[in-house]
C-alpha atoms as one frame of an Amber mdcrd trajectory, in Angstrom:
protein
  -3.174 -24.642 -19.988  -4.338 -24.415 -16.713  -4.915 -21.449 -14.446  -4.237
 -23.358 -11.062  -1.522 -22.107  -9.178   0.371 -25.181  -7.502   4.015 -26.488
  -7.031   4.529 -28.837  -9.934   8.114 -30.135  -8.258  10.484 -29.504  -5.815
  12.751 -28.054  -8.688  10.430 -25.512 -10.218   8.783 -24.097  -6.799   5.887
 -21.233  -7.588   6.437 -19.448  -4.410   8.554 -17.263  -2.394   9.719 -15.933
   0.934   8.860 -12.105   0.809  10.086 -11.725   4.153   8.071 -13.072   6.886
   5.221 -13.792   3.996   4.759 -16.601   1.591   4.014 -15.014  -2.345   3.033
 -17.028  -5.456   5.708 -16.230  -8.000   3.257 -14.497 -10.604   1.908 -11.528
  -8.760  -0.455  -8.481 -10.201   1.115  -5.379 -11.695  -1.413  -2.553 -10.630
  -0.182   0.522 -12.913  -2.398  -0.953 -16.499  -5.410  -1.415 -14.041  -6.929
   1.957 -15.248  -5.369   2.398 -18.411  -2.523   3.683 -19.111  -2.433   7.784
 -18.975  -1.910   8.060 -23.040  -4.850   6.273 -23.614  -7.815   7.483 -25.865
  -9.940   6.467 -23.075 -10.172   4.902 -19.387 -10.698   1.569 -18.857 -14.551
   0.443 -17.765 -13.956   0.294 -13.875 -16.104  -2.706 -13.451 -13.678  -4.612
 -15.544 -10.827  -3.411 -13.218 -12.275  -4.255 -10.312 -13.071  -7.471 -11.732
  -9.191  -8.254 -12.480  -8.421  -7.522  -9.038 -11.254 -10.381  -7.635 -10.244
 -12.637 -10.195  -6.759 -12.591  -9.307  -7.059 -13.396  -6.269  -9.312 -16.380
  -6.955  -6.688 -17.683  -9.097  -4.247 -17.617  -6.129  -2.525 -14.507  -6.538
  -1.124 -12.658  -3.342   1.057 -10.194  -4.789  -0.207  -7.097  -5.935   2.473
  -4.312  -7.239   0.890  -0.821  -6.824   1.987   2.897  -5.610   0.054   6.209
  -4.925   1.241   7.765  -8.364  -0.358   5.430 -10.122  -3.521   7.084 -11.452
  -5.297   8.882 -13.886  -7.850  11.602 -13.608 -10.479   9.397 -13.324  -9.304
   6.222 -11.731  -6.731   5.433  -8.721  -5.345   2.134  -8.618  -5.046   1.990
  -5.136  -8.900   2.588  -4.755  -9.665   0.252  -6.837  -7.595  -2.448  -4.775
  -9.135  -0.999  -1.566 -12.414  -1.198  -3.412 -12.046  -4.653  -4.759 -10.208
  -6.268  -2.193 -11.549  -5.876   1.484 -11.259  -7.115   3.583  -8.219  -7.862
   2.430  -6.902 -11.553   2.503  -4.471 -12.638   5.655  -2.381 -13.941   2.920
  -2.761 -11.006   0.986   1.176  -8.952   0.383   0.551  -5.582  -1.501   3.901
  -3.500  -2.597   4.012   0.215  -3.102   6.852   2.266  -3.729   7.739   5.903
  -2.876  10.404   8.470  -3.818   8.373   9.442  -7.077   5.511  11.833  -7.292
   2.532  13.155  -9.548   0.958  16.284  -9.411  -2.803  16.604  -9.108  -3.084
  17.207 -13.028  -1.009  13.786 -13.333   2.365  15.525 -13.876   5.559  14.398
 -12.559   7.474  16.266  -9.251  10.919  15.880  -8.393  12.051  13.032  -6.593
  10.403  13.244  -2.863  12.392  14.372  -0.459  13.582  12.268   2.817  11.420
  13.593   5.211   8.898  13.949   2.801   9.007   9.965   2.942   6.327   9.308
   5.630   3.701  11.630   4.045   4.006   9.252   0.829   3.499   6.192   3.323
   0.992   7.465   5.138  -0.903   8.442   1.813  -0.758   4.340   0.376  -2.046
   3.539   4.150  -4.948   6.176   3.510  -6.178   5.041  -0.087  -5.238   1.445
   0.834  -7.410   1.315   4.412  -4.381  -0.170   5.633  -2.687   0.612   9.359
   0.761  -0.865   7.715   2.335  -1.378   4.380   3.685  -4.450   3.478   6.339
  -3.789   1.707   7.478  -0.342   0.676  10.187  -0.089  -2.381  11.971   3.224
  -2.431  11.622   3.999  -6.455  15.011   5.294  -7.100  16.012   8.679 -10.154
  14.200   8.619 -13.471  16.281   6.909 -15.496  16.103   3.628 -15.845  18.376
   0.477 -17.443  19.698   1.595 -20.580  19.847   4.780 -19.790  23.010   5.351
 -17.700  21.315   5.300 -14.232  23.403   7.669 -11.603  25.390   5.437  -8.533
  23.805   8.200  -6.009  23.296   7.323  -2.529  20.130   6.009  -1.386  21.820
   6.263   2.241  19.362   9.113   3.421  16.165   8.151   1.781  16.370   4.324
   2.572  17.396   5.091   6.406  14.117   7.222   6.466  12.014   4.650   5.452
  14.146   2.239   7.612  13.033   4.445  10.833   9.244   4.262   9.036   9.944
   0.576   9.521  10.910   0.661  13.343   7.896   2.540  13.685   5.900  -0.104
  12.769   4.024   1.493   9.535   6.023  -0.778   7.232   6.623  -4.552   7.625
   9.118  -5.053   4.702  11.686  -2.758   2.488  13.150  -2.712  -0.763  14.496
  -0.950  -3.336  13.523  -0.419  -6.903  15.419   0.682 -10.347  18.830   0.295
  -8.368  22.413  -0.445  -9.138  24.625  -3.201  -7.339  25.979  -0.395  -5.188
  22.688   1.249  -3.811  21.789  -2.698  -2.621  25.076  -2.927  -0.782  24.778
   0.248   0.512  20.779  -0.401   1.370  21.886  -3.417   2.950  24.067  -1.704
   5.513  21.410   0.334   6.923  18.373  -2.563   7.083  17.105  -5.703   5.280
  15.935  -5.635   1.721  13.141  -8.457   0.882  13.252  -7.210  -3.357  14.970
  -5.496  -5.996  12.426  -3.688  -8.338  14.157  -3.333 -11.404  13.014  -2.791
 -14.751  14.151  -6.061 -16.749  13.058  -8.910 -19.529  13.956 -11.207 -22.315
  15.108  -8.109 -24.245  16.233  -5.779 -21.065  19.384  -7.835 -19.868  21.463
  -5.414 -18.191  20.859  -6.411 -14.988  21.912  -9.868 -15.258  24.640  -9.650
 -12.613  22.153  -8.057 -10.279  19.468 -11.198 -10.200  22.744 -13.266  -9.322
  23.761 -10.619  -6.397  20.302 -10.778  -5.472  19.936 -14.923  -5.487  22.624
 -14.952  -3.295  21.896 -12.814  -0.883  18.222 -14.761  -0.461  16.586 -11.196
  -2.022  13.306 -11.779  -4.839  14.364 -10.068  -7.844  10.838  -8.226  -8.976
  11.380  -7.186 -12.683   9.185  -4.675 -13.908   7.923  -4.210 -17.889   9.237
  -7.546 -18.584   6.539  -8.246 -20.827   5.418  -4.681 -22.097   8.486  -4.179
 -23.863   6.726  -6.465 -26.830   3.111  -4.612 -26.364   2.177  -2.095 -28.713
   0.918   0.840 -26.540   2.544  -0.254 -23.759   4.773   2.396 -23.336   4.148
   6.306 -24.455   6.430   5.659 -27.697   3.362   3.178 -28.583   5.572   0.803
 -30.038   6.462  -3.012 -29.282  10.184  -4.193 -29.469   9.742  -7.035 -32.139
  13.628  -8.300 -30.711  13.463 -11.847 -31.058  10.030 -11.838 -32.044   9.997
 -15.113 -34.522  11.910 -17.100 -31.885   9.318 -16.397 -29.131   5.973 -17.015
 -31.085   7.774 -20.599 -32.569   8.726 -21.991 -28.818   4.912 -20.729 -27.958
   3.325 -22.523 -30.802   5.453 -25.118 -29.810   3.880 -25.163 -26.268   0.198
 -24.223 -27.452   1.379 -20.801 -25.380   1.479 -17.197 -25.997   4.458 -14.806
 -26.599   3.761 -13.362 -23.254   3.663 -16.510 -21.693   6.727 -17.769 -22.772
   8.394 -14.357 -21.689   6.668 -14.628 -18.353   8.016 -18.572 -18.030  11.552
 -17.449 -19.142  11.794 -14.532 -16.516  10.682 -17.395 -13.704  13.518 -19.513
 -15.255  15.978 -16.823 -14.246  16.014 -18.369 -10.623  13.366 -19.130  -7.892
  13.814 -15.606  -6.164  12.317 -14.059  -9.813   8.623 -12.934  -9.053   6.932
 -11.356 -11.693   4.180  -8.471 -11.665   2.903  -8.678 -15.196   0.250  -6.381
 -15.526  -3.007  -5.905 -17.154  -6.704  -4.633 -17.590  -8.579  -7.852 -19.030
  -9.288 -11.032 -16.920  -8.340 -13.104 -20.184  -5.010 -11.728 -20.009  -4.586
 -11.997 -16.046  -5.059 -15.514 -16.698  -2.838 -16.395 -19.535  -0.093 -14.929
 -17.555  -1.210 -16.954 -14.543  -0.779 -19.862 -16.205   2.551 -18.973 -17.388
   3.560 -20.485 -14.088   2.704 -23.971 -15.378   5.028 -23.715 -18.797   8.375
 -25.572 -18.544  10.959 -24.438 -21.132  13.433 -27.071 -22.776  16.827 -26.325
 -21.827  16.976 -25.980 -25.728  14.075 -23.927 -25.671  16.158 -21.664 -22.550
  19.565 -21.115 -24.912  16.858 -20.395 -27.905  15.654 -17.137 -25.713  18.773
 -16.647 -23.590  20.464 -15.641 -27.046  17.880 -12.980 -28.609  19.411 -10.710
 -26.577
């Protein structure tokens, strides 16, 4: 399967309008870069650095990172800054605030408002940047699944929406959200993605990739393939839902399991990007070329049921 990234037809496009900028559909996840921070060891920097070139060569322009994502030998937003400049003109790399890690990698409570701009101005530091891209504000702890809160995002998101007028941030959005916090987002500036954590398995926010079709907003799901790793996650293990169905439709298609997970969460619409991520330049481009794979519509109900 190849590892070109092109428009195949005018029905299954492999871009999207991220605001003002033009992103491939499969982007770069930046948290695995590193390793993950349960891991027996770090990963070999060279070979994350080498990830990051690679992906680009392959036409990737969508790199999914954030300040808190680091261990206490490796920062993944060094290593893009490191890897990457000068960065490409195309080039659109996310962060996300609200969240917070201590120096000795534990977690803080959720950033304050005015606490906001020192986040920012920390991904503009490690990044060599003089604006973001696109910030997400990375909403509570809990995630789908796990009875997420309908707070207000009011205050925080109208703090980074000033950030915005300011001219450090070209873009906003919102990540592990309810309907509500959108709509409510919505009222106080525009929102170019939903960061939500969703996948073949993860379905709860079905409604909300509908919402955000309609309203023209790229639905950015997040763990939509680690959910079948082993050691993706602290638990260590892999949810095997649906297992035998996925690895028959990818022998079917000479494919992976990932890759037919990745090709079923593009299915979901053409405002789906995903951010699969990963530490080995064999796996970056497997799940590039899960931008090639076209599903039967038998193949769709198949995977559309496991869950």
């Amino acid at each position: 399967m190849t590892t070109e990234m092109t428009t195949t037809s005018a029905s299954t496009p492999t871009t999207w309008q991220l605001g003002d900028r033009t992103v491939h559909r499969i982007g770069l996840g930046a948290m695995r870069l590193m390793g993950m921070p349960w891991d027996e060891k770090p990963r070999e920097r060279g070979s994350a650095l080498a990830v990051l070139r690679r992906a680009v060569e392959l036409g990737v322009n969508h790199i999914d990172t954030a300040a808190f994502y680091f261990t206490p030998t490796r920062s993944a937003n060094e290593l893009i800054a490191t890897a990457l400049q000068p960065y490409a003109d195309d080039l659109v790399i996310t962060t996300k605030v609200g969240p917070a890690r201590s120096r000795d990698g534990q977690m803080e409570p959720m950033a304050r408002p005015d606490q906001l701009r020192g986040q920012v101005e920390e991904n503009l530091r490690q990044l060599g940047r003089d604006h973001l891209d696109v910030v997400n504000l990375r909403w509570g702890t809990r995630m789908a699944g796990e009875g997420r809160a309908p707070e207000s995002v009011a205050e925080h998101f109208g703090a980074l929406a000033e950030l915005r007028e300011a001219g450090l941030v070209r873009h906003l959005g919102v990540s592990n959200v309810l309907a509500e916090q959108l709509t409510e987002a919505l009222t106080i500036a525009p929102v170019v993605c939903v960061q939500n954590q969703y996948g073949l398995t993860h379905r709860e926010d079905d409604d909300l990739v509908t919402l955000c079709g309609e309203r023209g907003i790229a639905f950015v799901p997040f763990f939509a393939v680690g959910a079948a790793v082993p050691g993706a996650s602290p638990a260590g293990g892999a949810d095997d839902t649906g297992r035998a169905e996925v690895e028959a439709i990818a022998a079917a298609h000479d494919a992976t399991p990932a890759q037919v997970r990745l090709a079923w969460t593009l299915h979901r619409g053409p405002h789906v990007l995903a951010i699969p991520g990963t530490g080995s330049v064999a796996h970056l481009e497997e799940n590039v070329a899960a931008s090639a794979l076209r599903l039967t519509e038998e193949e769709l109900a198949v995977l559309d049921g496991i869950a």
